[in-house]
Structures are given as C-alpha cells and as structure tokens.
Wavefront OBJ file of the C-alpha trace (Angstrom):
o trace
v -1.239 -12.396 20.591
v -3.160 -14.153 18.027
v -4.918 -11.469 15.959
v -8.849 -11.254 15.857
v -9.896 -11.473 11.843
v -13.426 -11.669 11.253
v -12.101 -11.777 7.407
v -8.507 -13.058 6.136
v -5.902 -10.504 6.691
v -3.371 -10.567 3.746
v 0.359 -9.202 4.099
v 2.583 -8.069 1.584
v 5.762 -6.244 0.107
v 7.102 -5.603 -2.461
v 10.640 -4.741 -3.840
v 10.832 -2.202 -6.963
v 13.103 -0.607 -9.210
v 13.004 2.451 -7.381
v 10.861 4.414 -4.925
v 8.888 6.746 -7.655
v 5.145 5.274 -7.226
v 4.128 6.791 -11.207
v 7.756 5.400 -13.056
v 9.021 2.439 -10.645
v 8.013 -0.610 -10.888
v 7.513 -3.934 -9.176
v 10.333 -6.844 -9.278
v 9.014 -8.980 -6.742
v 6.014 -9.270 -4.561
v 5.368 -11.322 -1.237
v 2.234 -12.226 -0.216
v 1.186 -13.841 3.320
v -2.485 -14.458 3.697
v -3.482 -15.266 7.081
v -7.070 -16.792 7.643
v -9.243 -16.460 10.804
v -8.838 -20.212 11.643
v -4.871 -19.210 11.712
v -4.015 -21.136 8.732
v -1.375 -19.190 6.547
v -0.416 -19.550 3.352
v 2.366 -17.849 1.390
v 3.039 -16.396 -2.821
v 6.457 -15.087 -3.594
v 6.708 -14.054 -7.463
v 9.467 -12.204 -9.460
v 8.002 -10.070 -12.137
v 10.009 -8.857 -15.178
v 9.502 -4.704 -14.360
v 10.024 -4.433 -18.231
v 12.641 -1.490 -17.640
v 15.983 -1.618 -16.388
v 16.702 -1.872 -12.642
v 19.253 0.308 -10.940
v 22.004 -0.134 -9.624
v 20.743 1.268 -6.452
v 18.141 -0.680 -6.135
v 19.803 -3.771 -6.312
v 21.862 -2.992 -3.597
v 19.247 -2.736 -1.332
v 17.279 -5.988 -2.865
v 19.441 -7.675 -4.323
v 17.469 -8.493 -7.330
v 19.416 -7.441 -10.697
v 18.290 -7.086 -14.285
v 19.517 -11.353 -14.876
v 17.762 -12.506 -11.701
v 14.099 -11.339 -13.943
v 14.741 -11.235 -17.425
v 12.953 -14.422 -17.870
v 10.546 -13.783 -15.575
v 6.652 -12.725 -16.496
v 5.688 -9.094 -16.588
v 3.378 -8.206 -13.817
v 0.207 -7.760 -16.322
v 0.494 -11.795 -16.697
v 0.197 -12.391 -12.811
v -2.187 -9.300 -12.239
v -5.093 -11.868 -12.240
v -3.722 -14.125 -10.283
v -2.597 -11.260 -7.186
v -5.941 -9.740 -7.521
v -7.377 -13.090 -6.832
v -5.386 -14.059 -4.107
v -6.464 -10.450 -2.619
v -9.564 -11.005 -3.128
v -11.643 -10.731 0.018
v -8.532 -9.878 2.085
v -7.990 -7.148 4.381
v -4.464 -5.548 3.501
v -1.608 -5.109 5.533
v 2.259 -4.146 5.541
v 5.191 -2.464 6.559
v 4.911 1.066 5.316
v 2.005 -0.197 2.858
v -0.375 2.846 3.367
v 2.716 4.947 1.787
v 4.196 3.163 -0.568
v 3.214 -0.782 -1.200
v 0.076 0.048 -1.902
v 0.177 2.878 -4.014
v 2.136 1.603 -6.577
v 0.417 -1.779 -6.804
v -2.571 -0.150 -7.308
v -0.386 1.499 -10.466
v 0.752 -1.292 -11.672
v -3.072 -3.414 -11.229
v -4.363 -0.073 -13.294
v -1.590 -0.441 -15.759
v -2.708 -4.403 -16.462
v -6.981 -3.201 -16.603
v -7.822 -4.502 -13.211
v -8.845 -2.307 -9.680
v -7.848 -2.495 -6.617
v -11.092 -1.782 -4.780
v -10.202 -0.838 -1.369
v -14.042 -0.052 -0.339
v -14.698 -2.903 1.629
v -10.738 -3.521 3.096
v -9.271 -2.320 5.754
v -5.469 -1.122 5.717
v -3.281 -1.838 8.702
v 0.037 0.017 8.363
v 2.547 -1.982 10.772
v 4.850 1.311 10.232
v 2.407 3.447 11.508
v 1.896 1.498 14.351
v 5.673 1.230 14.928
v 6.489 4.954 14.713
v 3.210 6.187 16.612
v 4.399 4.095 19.537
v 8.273 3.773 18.665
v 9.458 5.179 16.372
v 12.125 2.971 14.383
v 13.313 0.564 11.228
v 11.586 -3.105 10.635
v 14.532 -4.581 12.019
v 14.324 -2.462 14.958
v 10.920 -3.205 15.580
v 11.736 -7.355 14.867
v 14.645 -7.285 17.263
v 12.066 -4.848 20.000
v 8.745 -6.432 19.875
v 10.131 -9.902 18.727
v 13.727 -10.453 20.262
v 14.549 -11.749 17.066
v 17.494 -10.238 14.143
v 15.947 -9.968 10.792
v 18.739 -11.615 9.117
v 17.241 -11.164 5.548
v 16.699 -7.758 5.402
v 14.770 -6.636 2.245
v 14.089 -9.695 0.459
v 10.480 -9.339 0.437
v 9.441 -12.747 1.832
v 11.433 -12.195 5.364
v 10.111 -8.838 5.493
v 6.424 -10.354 5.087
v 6.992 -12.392 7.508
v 8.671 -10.600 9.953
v 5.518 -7.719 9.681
v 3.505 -9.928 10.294
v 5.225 -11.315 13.698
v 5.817 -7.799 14.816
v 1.763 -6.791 14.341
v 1.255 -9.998 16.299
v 3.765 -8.954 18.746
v 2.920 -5.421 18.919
v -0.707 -5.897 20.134
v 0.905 -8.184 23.122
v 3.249 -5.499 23.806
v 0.626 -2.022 23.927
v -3.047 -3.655 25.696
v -4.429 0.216 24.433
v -3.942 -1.382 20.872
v -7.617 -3.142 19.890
v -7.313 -6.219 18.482
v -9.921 -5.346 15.365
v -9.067 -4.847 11.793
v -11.572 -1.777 11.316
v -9.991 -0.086 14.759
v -6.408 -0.346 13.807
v -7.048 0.527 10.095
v -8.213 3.617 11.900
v -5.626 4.032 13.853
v -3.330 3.841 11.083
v -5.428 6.677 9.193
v -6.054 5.725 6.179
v -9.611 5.745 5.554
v -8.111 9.850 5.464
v -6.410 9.632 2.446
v -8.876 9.190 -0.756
v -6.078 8.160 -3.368
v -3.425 6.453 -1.320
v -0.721 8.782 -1.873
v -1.988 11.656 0.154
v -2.621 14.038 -2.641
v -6.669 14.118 -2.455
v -7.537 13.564 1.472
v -10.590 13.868 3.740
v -10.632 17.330 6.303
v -12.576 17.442 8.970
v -15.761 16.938 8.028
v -15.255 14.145 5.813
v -14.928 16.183 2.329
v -12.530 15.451 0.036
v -9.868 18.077 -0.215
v -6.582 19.055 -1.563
v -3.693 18.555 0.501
v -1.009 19.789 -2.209
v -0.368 22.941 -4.595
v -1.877 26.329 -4.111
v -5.152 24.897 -3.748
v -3.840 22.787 -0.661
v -6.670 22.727 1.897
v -9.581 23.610 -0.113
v -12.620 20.938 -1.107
v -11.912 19.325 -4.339
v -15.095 19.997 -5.749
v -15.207 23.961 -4.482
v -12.180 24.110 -7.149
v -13.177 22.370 -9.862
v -16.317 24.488 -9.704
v -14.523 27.465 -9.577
v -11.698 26.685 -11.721
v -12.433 24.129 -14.058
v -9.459 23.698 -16.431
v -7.804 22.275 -12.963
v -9.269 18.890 -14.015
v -7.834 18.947 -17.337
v -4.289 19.903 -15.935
v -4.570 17.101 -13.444
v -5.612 14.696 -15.784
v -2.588 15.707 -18.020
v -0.616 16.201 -15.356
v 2.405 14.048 -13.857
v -0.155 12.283 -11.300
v -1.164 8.467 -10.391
v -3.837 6.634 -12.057
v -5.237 6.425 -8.843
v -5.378 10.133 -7.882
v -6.881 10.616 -11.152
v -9.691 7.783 -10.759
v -10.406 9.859 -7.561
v -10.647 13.156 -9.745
v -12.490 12.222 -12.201
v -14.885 10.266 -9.693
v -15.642 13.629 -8.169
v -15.157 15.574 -11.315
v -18.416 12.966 -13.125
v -20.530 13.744 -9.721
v -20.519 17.382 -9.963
v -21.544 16.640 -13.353
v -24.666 14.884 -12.167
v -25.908 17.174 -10.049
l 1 2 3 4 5 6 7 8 9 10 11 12 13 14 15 16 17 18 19 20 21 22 23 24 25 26 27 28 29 30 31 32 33 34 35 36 37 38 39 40 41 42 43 44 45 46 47 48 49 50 51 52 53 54 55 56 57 58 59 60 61 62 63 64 65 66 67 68 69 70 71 72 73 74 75 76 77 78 79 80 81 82 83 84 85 86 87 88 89 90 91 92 93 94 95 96 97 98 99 100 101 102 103 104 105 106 107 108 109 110 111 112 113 114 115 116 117 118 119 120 121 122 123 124 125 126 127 128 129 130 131 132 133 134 135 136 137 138 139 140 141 142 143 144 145 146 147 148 149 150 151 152 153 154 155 156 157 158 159 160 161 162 163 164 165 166 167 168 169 170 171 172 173 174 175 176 177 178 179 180 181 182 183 184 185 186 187 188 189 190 191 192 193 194 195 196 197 198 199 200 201 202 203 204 205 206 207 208 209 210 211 212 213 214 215 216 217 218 219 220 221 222 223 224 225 226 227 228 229 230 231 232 233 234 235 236 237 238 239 240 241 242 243 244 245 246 247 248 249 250 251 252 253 254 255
C-alpha cells in the first residue's frame, strides 16, 4: 500500500559503537526520505565515533575501527542530517527507543536540536510487536516474503523498514494510513524525552516514570524537593532528559 504523507516521511538507522544512548556513539547513519509524490531519495554516511569501537559491535555491523578512521566526526555532517531532516516526519525500526534518542545526543553534542514538535514518529517495531511480535527479518520475510540478506548494515535495514511499513498497512486494514494516527499508535507523543524517563500520565502532565519519585508530576517534585534538579542535572542522564528538566524546571520559575 502506498503510504498517505501529507509531508515527506524520512527513514533511518543507525549502527553505533554500542547500545548505551549517553556513551555510544554513531558509526554510520542511513537515511531514506520518501516524498508524497513517491519520489525517494537515499544518504548513507560513515562517521568517525571518535572512540574506539568494540569488538562486539563489529560483529553485529561489521564496521571496525579501519573501516572510519578517516572518516568525518558526526559534528561535521550534523548540519547536513539536520537539513536533510528538516521538514520530515521520522520513522524507523525501533527508532522511538533507541535511533532516536541517541541522535538527538549526538545533534546536542554538535550545538544543533532536534525539534520533534511538529514531527510525527512512526515506530515500525512497535507496529511489528503490537500485531506480531518478532525480529526485522522476521517481519521482512512475514509482511514482505522477502530474506533480508544484509542484516544490520544500516542501508538494507532502511530499506527493508520501510517496505515492511508499506507492507504492514496492506496486511492489518484496522491500521490508518495517516502519519499523526500511527505516530499515535506507536505512543510516542507519551514519552517527553525519548528515552522514557520523563513521560505524560493520564492527564497529559509530565511525570516521572523512574526512581523513587516514579509516578509523580515532575513539577509536584521539584516544588517539593528542589535539589532533585540539581542532582539530575549532575546526574548520569541524556541531554535530552535534561532539556526536558530544565524546560519545566525555568516554567515553575515563571510562574
């Protein structure tokens, strides 16, 4: 089924040196941007992660410390991702978890935001394991009848998300064809700083979801405890978690 975009709808993944979103970092990034007319167009850039990649990791991407050395370090191609974003819906394969967490680190690291206001965030995964719940190539060789013979090198996995998304609203009719109704359906308008540390309850308020505070409105502790901002902001969390914090830390302020 060809997908209904009212905007372009961009896909991407990325393969790291590990799976920590705060330490790892990227060492390549694939980027599909699909267009409402259909056209398509596809980036694929190795980035020098500036750190040493492990051995583990290269055995599930291949990519060793040689294969980048002479590459550029991601701040030198943050302008040029951010552009090619620009405008785009986002989507991947386990994006909402991972992918987009830690390039939202790494676009922080290099000065620039990843403003995810006016996007929507389809999460293929989510899809896949709230209707069947398996592995990309599972869902490639079930909703596609295809093998994903390149198995985590970024660009086949790109491409094969984006086939299975395509194939996926064939295969479940229940499934609306409409970026804003599957970017609901994957849930992430519920989580405020893409890792799932700050979320929204309820009624739409953001709140704790870790530590002994887990559960309670963000801005109910820092009233009450104050020095909970400080430890945060010290603390072993993502630039992005602590954009959100400090957001609502600078509106209690205000008021």
């Amino acid at each position: 089924m060809k997908l209904n975009l009212n905007k372009p709808l961009l896909f991407f993944d990325l393969e790291t040196t590990g799976t920590d979103i705060v330490h790892d970092r990227i060492v390549e990034i694939a980027m599909l941007k699909l267009m409402p007319n259909g056209n398509q167009e596809m980036k694929v850039l190795r980035v020098n992660p500036e750190m040493p990649i492990p051995p583990e990791a290269t055995k599930v991407h291949g990519i060793t410390n040689d294969d980048v050395r002479n590459e550029p370090p991601f701040k030198a191609l943050a302008r040029g991702i951010a552009d090619f974003m620009a405008g785009c819906d986002l989507a991947g394969f386990n994006s909402n978890r991972f992918d987009l967490p830690l390039l939202a680190e790494e676009l922080m690291r290099a000065g620039l935001e990843l403003d995810l206001k006016q996007r929507k965030l389809i999460d293929v995964l989510t899809i896949f394991h709230r209707m069947e719940p398996r592995t990309l190539t599972a869902a490639y060789r079930f909703y596609c009848q295809k093998e994903l013979t390149d198995a985590h090198s970024a660009a086949a996995d790109t491409q094969a998300t984006f086939e299975v998304l395509q194939a996926q609203l064939d295969h479940y009719p229940e499934l609306p064809n409409d970026m804003a109704a599957l970017d609901e359906f994957c849930g992430s308008g519920r989580t405020l700083d893409l890792v799932g540390r700050i979320v929204l309850n309820e009624a739409g308020v953001p709140t704790f979801n870790f530590g002994k505070h887990k559960g309670k409105p963000v801005a109910d502790v820092l009233r009450q405890e104050p020095s909970y901002y400080s430890w945060m902001m010290n603390g072993d969390f993502s630039l992005y978690t602590k954009k959100m914090m400090t957001s609502i830390y600078l509106s209690l302020k205000q008021k």
